[in-house]
C-alpha positions as CSV (number, residue, x, y, z in Angstrom):
1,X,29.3,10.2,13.4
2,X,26.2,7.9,12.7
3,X,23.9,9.2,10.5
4,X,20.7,7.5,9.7
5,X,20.2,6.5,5.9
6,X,16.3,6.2,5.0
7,X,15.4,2.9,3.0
8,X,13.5,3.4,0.2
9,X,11.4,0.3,-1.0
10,X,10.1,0.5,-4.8
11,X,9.3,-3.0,-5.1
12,X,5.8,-2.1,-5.1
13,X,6.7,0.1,-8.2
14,X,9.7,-0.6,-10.0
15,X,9.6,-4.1,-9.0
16,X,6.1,-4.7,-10.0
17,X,5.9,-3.4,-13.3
18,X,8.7,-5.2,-13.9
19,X,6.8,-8.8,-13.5
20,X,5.2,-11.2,-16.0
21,X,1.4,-10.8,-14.8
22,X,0.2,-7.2,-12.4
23,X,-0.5,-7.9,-9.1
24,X,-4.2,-7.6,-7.6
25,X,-4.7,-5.0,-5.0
26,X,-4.8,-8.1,-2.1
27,X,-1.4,-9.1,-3.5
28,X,0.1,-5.7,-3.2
29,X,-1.4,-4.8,0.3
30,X,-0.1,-8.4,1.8
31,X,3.3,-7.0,0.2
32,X,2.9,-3.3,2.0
33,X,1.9,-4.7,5.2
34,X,5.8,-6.9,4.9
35,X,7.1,-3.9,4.3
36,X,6.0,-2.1,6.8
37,X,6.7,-4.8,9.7
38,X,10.0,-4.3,8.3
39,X,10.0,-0.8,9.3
40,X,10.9,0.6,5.5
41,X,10.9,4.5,5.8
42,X,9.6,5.3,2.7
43,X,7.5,2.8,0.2
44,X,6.6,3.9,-3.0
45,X,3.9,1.9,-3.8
46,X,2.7,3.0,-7.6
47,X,2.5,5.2,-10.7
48,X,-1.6,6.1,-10.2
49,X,-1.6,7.6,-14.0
50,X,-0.7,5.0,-15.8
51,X,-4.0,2.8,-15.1
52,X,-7.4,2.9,-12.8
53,X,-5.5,-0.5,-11.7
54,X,-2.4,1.4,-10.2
55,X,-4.7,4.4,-8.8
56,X,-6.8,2.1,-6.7
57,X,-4.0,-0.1,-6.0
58,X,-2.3,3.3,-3.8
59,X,-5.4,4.3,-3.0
60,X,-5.9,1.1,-0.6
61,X,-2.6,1.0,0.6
62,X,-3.2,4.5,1.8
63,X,-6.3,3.3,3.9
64,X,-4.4,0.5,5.5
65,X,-0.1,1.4,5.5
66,X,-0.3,3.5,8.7
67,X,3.8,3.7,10.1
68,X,5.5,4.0,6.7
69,X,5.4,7.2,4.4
70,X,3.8,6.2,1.5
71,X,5.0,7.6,-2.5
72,X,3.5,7.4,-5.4
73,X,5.4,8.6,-9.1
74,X,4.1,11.4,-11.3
75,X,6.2,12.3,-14.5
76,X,6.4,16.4,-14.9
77,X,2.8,16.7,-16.1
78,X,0.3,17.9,-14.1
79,X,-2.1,15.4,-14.5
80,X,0.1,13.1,-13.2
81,X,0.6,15.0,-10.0
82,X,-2.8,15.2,-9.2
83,X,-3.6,11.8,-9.9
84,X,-0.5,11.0,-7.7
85,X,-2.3,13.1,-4.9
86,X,-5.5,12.0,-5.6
87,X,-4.9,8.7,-4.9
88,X,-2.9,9.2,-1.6
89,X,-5.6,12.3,-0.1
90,X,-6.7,10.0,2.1
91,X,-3.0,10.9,3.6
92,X,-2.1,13.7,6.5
93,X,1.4,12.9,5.2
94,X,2.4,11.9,1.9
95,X,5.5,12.0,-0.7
96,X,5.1,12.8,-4.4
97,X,8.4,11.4,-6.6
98,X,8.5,13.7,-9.7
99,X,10.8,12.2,-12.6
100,X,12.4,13.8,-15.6
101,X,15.5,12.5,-18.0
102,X,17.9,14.7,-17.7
103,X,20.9,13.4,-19.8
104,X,21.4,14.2,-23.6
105,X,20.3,11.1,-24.9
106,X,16.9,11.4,-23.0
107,X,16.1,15.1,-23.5
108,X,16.9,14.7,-27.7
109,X,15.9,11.5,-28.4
110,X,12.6,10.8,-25.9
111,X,11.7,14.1,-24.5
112,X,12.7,16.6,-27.5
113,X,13.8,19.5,-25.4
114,X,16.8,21.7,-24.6
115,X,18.1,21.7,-21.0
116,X,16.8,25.0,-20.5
117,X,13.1,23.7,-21.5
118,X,14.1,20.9,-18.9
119,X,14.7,23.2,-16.2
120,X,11.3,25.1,-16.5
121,X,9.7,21.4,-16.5
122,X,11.2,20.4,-13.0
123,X,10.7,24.1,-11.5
124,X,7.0,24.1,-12.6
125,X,6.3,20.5,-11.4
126,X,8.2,20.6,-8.4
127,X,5.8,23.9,-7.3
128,X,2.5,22.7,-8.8
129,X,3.5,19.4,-6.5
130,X,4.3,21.7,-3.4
131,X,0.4,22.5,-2.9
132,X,-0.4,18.9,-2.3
133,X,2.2,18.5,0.0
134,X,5.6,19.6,1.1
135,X,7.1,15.9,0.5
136,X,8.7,16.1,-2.9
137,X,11.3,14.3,-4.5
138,X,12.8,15.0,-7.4
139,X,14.9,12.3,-9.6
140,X,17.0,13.3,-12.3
141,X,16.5,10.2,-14.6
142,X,19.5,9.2,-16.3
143,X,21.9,11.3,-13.8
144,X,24.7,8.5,-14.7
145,X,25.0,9.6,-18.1
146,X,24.2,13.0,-17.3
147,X,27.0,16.2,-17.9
148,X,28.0,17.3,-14.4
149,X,27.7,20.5,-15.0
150,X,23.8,20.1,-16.2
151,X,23.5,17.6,-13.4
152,X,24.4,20.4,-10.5
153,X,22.8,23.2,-12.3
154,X,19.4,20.8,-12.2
155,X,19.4,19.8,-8.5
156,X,20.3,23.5,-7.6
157,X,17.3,24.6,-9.3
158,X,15.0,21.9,-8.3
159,X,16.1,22.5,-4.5
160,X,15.4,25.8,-5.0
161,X,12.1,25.1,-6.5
162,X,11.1,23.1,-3.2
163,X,11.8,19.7,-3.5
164,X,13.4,18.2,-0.2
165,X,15.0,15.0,-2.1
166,X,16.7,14.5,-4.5
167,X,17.2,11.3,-6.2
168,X,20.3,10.4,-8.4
169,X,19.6,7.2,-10.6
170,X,22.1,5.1,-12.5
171,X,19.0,4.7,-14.8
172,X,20.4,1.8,-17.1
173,X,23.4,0.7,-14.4
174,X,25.8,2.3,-16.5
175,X,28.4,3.3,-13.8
176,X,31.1,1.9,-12.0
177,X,31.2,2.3,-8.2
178,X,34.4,5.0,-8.4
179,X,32.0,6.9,-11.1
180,X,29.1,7.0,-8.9
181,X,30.9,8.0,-6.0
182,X,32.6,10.9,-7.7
183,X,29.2,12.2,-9.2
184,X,27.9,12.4,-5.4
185,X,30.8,14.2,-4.3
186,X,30.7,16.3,-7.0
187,X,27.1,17.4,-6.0
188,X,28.1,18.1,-2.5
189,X,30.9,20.1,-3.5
190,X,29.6,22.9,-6.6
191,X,25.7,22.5,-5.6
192,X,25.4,25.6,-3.2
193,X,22.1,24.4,-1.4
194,X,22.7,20.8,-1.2
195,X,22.6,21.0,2.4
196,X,18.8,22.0,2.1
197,X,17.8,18.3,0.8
198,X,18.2,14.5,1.3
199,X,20.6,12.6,-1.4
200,X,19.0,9.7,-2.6
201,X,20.2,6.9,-5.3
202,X,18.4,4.7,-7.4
203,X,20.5,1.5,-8.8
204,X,20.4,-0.6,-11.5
205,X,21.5,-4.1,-11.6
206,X,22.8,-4.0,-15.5
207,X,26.2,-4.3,-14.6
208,X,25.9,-5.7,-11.4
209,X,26.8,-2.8,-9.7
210,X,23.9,-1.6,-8.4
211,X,24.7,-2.8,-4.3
212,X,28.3,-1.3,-5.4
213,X,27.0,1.7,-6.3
214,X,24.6,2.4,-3.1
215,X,27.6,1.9,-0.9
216,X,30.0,3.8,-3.0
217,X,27.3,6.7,-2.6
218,X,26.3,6.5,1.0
219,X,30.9,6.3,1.3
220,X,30.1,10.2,-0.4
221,X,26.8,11.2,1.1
222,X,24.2,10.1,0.1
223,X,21.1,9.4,3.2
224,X,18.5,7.7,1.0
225,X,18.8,3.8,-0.5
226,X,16.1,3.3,-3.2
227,X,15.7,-0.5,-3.7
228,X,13.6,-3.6,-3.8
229,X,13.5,-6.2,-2.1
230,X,15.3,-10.0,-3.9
231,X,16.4,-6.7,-6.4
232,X,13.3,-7.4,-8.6
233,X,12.8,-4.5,-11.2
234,X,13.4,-3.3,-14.9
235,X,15.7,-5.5,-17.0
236,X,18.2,-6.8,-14.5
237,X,16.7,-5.7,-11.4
238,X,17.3,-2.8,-9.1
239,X,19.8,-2.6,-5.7
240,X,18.7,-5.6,-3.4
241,X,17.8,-3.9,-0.2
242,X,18.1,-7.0,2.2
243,X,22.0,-6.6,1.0
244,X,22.4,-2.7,1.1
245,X,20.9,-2.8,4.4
246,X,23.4,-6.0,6.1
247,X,26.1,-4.1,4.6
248,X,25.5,-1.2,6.4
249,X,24.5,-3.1,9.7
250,X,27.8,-5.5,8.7
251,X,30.3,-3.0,7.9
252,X,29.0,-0.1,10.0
253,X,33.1,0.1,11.0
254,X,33.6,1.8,7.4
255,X,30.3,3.2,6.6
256,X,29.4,5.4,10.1
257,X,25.7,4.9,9.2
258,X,22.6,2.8,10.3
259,X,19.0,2.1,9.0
260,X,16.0,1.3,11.7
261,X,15.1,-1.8,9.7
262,X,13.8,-4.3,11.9
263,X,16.1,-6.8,10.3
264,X,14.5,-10.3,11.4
265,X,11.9,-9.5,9.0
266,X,14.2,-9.3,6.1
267,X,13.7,-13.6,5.3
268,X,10.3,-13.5,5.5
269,X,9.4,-10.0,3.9
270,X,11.4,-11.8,1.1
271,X,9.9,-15.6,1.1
272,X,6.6,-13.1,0.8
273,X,7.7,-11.6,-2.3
274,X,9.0,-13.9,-3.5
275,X,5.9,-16.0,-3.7
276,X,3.3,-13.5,-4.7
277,X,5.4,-12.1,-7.5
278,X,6.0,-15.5,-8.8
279,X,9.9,-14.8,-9.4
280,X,11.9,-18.0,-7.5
281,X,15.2,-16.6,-5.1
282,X,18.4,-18.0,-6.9
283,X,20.0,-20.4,-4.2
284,X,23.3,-18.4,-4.3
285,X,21.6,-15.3,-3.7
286,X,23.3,-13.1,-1.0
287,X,21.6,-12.7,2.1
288,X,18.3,-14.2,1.8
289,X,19.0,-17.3,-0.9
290,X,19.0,-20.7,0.6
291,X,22.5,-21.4,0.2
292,X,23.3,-18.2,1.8
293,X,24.1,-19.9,5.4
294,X,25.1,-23.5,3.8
295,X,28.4,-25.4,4.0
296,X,29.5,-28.3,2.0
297,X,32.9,-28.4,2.3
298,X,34.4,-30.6,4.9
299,X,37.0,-28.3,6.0
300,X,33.8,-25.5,6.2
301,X,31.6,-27.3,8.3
302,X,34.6,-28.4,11.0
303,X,34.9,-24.9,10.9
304,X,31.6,-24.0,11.5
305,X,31.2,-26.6,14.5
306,X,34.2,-25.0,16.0
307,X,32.8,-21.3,15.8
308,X,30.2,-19.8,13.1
309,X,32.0,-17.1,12.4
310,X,35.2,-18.7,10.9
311,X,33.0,-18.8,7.6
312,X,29.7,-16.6,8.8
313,X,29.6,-12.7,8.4
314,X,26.1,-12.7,9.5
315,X,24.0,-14.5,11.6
316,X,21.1,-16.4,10.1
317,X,18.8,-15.5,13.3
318,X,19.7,-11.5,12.4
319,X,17.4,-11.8,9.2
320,X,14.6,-14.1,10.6
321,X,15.8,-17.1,9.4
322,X,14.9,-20.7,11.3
323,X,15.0,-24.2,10.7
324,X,12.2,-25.2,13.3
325,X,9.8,-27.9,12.5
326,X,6.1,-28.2,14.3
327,X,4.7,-31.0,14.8
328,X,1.8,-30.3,13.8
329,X,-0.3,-33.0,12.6
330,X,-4.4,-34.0,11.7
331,X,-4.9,-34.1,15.4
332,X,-3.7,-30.5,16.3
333,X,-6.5,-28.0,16.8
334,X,-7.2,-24.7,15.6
335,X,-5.2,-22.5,18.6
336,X,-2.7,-24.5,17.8
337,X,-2.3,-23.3,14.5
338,X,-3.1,-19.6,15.2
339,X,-0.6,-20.2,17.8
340,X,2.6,-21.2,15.5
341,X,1.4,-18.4,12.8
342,X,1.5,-16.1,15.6
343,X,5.4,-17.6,16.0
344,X,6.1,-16.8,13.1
345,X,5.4,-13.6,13.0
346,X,1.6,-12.9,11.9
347,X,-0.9,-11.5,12.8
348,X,-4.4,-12.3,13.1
349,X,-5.7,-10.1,10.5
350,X,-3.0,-10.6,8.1
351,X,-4.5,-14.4,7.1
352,X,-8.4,-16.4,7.9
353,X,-7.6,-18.9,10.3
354,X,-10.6,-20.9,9.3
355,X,-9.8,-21.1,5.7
356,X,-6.0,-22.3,6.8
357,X,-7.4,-24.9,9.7
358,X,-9.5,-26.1,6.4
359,X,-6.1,-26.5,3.9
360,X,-4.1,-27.7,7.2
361,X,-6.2,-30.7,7.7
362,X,-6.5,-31.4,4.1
363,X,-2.9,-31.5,4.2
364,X,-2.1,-33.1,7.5
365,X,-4.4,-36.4,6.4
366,X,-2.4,-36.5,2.9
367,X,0.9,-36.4,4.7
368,X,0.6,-36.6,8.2
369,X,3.0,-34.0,10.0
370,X,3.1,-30.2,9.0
371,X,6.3,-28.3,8.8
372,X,6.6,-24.4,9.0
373,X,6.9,-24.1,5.3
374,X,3.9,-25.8,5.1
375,X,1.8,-23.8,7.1
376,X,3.4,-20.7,5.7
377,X,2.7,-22.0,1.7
378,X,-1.0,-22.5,2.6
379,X,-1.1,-19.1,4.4
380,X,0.1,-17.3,1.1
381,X,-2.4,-19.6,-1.0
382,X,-4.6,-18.7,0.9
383,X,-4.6,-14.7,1.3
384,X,-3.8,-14.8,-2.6
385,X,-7.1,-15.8,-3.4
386,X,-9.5,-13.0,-3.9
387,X,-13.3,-12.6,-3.1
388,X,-15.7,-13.3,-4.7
389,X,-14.9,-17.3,-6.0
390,X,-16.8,-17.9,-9.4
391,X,-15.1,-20.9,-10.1
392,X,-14.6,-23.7,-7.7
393,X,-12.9,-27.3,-8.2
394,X,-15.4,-29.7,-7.3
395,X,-14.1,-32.9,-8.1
396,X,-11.5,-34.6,-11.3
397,X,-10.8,-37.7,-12.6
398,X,-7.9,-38.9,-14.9
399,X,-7.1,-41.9,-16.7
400,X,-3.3,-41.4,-18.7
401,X,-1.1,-44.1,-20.2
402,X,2.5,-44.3,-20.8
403,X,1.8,-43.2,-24.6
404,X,0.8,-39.4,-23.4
405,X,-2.6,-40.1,-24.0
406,X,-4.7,-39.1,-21.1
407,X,-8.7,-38.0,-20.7
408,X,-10.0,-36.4,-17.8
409,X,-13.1,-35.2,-16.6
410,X,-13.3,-31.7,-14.4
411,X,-16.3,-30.7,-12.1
412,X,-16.6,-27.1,-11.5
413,X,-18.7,-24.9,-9.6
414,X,-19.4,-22.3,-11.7
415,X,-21.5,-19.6,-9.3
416,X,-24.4,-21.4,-8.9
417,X,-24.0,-24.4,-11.4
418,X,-22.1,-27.3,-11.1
419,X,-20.9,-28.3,-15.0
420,X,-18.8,-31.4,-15.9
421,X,-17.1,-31.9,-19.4
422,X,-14.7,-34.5,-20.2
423,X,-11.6,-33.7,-22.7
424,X,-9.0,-36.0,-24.3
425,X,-4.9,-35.4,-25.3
426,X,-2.4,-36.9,-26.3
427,X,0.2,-34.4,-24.0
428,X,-0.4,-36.7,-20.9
429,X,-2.9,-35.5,-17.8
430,X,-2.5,-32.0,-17.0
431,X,-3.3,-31.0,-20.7
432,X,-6.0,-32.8,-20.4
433,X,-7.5,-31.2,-17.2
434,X,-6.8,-27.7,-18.6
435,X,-8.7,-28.4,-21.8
436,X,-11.6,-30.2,-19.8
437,X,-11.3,-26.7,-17.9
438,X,-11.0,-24.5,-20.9
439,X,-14.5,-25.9,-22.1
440,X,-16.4,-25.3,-19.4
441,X,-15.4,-21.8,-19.0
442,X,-15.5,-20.7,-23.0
443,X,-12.3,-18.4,-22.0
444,X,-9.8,-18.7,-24.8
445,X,-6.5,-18.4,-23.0
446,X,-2.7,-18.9,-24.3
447,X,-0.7,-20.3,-21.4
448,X,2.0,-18.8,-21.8
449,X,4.4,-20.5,-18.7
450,X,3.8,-23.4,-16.7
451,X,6.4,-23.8,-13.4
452,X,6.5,-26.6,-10.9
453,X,8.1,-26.2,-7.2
454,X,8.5,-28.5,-4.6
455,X,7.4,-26.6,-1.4
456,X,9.6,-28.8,1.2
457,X,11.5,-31.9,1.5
458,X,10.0,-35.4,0.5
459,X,7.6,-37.7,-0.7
460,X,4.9,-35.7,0.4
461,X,6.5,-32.3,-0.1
462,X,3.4,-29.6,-1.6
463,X,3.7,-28.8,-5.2
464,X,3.2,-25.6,-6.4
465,X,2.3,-24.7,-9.5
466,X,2.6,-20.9,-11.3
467,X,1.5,-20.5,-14.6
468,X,1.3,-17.5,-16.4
469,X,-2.0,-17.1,-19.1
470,X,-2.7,-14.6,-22.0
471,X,-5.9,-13.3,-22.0
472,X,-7.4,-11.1,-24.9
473,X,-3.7,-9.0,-24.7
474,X,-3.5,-9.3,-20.6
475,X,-1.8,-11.3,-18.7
476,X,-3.0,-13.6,-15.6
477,X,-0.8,-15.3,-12.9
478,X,-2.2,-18.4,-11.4
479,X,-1.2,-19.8,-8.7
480,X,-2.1,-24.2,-7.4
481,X,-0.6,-25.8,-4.0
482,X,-1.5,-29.1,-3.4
483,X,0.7,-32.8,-3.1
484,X,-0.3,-33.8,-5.9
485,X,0.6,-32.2,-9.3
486,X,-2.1,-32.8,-11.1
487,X,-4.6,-31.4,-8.3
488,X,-2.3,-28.1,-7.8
489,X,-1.9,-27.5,-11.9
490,X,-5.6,-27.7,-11.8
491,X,-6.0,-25.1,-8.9
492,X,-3.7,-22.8,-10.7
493,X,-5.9,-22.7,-13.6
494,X,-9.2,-22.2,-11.4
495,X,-6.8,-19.5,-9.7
496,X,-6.8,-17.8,-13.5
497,X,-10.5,-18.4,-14.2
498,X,-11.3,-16.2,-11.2
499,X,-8.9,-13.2,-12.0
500,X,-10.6,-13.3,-15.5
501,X,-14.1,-13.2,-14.3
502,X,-13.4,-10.9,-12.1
503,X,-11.5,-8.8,-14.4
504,X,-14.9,-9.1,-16.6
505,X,-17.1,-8.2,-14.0
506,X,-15.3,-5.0,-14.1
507,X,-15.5,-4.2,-17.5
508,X,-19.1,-4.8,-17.3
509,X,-19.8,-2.7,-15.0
510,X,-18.2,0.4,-16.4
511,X,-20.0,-0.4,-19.3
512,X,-23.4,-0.3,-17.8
513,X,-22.0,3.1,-16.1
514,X,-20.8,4.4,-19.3
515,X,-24.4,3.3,-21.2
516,X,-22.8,0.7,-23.2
């Protein structure tokens, strides 16, 4: 027997709410589009209640997802449920995930209720749900901590009610992999209509045993994997997918199961992530981290030369992964570029090939050949950056000494001005840019994190800089690529200027709709 086990991505959900700054709408749809290339079955792509951010977030990656069934999460109120429908009506097809804590510690302490008030809850949600569509899951939140006997008698009923999943979540990653197992057996064996619905789980990484636990449940029957991809999420993270799903292609002798993940799109779904959620891939990260497929021992790599499997489970080329270098330099054309995107995997519409030719020669002058990485850092840049540009880096100039002290003057286009202002520090040059930066836009911003990456190998390896910035109680991710530091710290903050305008624009505008 080789039963299929669905994969079920929440990094646009779980993971997201989990970062430092929200994603834009552009940012989440290059992250669906990823997923979807990927061949995820399921991706549950928001909570649409919880702001008009989230709601038109779904709403978007309803118009464009079209080969992945696409979720959104409703808590058992009705308004949530038809905000959750609302937003994906655009849909034929569509999958509403209803929530509801279901051990003792959540119904006295956070929800107030008896189990019997519980039950009624999940029954009436699960039915109001069923007349948007017949795609319901239900998740038992806390079902590691949860009695048994209240954990059966709860899935019978909501089966019962209609819903055609049901999710099991280790909530706070509380179990151990023998625990977990036992509570899905358990299920299969006292819950007399189990065989009418799908078995999910839902992992936590508190304990590090969220992987463990997926395994340990598809070993008892469970069909559905709910995960992110790089296991970004609440606290420490939810199940990795990229190693749930090259365990089951790994170990498929034990586990009798498969996925119809398109698995050389595991590296760069993650690289993609990776970057737009500004949250860096430990090097010893299973799977997709870049020591993952590296040897330093000497006894290692003469084993390696002699056959790749003496140390190598998996193949490198399974998940994507290649060390090919272009050679690409100020001289190459266009096509060529499209052409070694195209390589790589994307496709025309996914990036604007004239605003990449643009970066590519910038960079090609500054450092004469072009790697991959290059081309793929400037393609990310690039899409991150959102319509319409109020501010605009004209030109800057610094003059720092060995003391720290340091003035710079910034030129900025600021829609249809061009403004210069000149600042002085004494925390060397990039302090002095940001305040030069700060006065011309009158926005008074706490940065709150300032991180520097080298993007490739070398002299004349890209920079990138992510900060993060507070902003009257919200927070702002910026983002700067350039080879010089200075330059890409100063593109970051430009990168923040624009989200805040924009951000501004919008309040405006509901203001004049609202007669402010």
């Amino acid at each position: 027997m080789n039963e299929k086990v669905i994969i079920f991505d929440t990094s646009l959900r779980d993971g997201e709410q989990a970062l430092q700054a929200s994603l834009s709408v552009k940012e989440k749809l290059q992250i669906a589009f990823a997923l979807e290339r990927m061949k995820v079955d399921v991706m549950e792509v928001g909570f649409p209640i919880s702001s008009p951010g989230d709601f038109n977030s779904v709403r978007e990656i309803s118009k464009n997802i079209k080969n992945t069934t696409i979720c959104s999460l409703a808590r058992c109120v009705d308004k949530d449920i038809d905000a959750a429908a609302n937003a994906m009506s655009i849909l034929d097809h569509f999958r509403i995930h209803i929530f509801l804590g279901t051990s003792n510690l959540h119904m006295q302490s956070k929800l107030r209720k008896n189990f019997d008030e519980i039950v009624d809850m999940a029954i009436h949600s699960i039915k109001y749900a069923k007349r948007y569509t017949n795609d319901i899951e239900f998740s038992c939140e806390d079902a590691g901590r949860t009695s048994l006997d209240n954990l059966c008698r709860i899935v019978e009923y909501a089966i019962s009610a209609g819903a055609n999943t049901i999710n099991i979540p280790d909530t706070v990653g509380y179990t151990l992999p023998n625990q977990f197992s036992n509570i899905i057996k358990m299920l299969y064996k006292k819950v007399p209509n189990i065989d009418q619905a799908v078995i999910s789980v839902h992992c936590h990484d508190d304990l590090g045993m969220a992987v463990g636990n997926s395994i340990s449940a598809i070993l008892s029957g469970a069909r559905q994997i709910e995960g992110t991809m790089n296991g970004i999420g609440e606290r420490a993270g939810n199940a990795a997918l990229e190693e749930v799903i090259m365990a089951i292609i790994s170990r498929k002798d034990i586990l009798k199961v498969h996925t119809n993940i398109e698995t050389k799109e595991i590296y760069r779904t993650s690289k993609i992530i990776s970057q737009i959620c500004n949250m860096p891939i430990p090097a010893n990260k299973a799977i997709i981290g870049s020591n993952a497929f590296s040897h330093s021992s000497g006894i290692h790599q003469d084993g390696i030369l002699k056959n790749r499997e003496n140390y190598e489970i998996i193949s490198p080329q399974i998940i994507g992964l290649k060390e090919v270098q272009l050679n690409l330099t100020s001289r190459s054309g266009r096509a060529a570029v499209r052409h070694r995107m195209q390589q790589m995997g994307y496709k025309d519409v996914e990036y604007n090939i004239d605003e990449l030719y643009v970066s590519f020669l910038k960079l090609a002058d500054k450092k004469g050949q072009v790697f991959d990485y290059d081309l793929e850092a400037l393609a990310f840049i690039n899409n991150q950056q959102e319509t319409p540009e109020h501010f605009r880096l004209e030109y800057f100039n610094v003059k720092s000494s060995s003391s720290g002290s340091a003035i710079a003057s910034v030129t900025l286009i600021c829609g249809k001005n061009i403004v210069t202002k000149t600042a002085a520090t004494s925390n060397g040059p990039v302090d002095a840019v940001y305040r030069a930066l700060h006065k011309i836009s009158g926005y008074k911003m706490l940065l709150q994190k300032f991180q520097l990456f080298a993007k490739g190998q070398g002299k004349d390896a890209l920079g990138q800089v992510d900060i993060i910035v507070d902003y009257r109680n919200r927070k702002f991710h910026g983002i700067g690529l350039a080879t010089d530091i200075i330059e890409s710290s100063a593109q970051a903050l430009v990168n923040v200027l624009n989200s805040i305008w924009r951000a501004n624009q919008v309040i405006l505008t509901l203001n004049k709709v609202n007669g402010i």
